[in-house]
N, C-alpha and C positions, 0 to 999 in steps of 0.2 A: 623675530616673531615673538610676540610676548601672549604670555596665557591668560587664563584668569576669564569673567562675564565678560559677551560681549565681543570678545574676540573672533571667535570663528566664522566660519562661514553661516553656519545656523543663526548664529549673533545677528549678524547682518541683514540677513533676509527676510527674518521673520520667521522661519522656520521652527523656531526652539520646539520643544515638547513642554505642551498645558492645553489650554482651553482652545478649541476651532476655533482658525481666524475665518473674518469673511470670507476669504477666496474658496477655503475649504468645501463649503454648506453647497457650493451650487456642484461644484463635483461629485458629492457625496449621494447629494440628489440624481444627476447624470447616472451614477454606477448603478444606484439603488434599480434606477429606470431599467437599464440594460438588462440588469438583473432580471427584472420580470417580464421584461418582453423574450429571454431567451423563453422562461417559463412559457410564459403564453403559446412561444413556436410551439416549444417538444411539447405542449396539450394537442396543440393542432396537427403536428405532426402523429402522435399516437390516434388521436381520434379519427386523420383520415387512413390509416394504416385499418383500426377496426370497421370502417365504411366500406373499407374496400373489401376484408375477408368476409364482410356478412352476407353483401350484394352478391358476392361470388356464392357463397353457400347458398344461397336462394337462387340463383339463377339456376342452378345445377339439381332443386327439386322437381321435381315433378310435380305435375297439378296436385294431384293425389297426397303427393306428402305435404304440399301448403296446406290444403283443405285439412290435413291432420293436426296442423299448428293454429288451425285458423284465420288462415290468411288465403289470397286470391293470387292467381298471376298478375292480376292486374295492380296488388300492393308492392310484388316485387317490383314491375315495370315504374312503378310512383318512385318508389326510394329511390329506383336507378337514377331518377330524372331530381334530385337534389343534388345543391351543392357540395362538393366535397367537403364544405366544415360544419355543412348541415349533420345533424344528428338524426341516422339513418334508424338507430333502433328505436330511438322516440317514436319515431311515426311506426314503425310495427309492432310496437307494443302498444299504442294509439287502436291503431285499427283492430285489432286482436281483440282489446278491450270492448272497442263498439260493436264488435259482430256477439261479444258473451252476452252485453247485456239487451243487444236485440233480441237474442235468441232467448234470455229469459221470459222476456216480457213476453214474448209469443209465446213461449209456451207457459207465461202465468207460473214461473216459480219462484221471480221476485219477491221478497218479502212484500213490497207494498205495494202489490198487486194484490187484487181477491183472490183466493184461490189457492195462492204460495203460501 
């Protein structure tokens, strides 16, 4: 066996340590991918984990304590009926939103309303 460049196995294959050979890039690319699709699971995975503890805590109010947050039974029963990688608090912070500023308008405390 004699030493020296070239010899070894590295030698041989292509392998040595420098610059990315072609083979490299499309692997590199592959890993990168895996990478962010585990990402994307454990998003989805946390966000239907919090879908599920919201729907649960709403379902467990009482008309009375919606009405205190501003919401309906009928906004819990809407969230219930989305996908699980739907964004359940979106929509009740949505609807939340549209019952304050009806409620201003009606009662005219909007700024650009007359009156407010």
């Amino acid at each position: 066996m004699r030493g020296g460049s070239g010899d070894g196995i590295a030698g041989r294959s292509g392998l040595a340590a420098g610059p990315p050979r072609r083979w490299a890039e499309p692997l590199r690319r592959r890993a990168e991918g895996a990478r962010h699709g585990l990402a994307r699971l454990a998003a989805a995975l946390a966000r239907y984990g919090e879908n599920r503890r919201l729907l649960r805590d709403l379902a467990a109010m009482s008309e009375r304590e919606l009405r205190d947050i501003g919401l309906t039974p009928q906004d819990a029963r809407d969230a219930g009926q989305l996908h699980p990688a739907e964004d359940v608090g979106g929509l009740i912070v949505a609807r939340r939103g549209e019952r304050r500023v009806a409620r201003r308008v009606r009662c005219g405390t909007r700024p650009d309303v007359a009156g407010g």
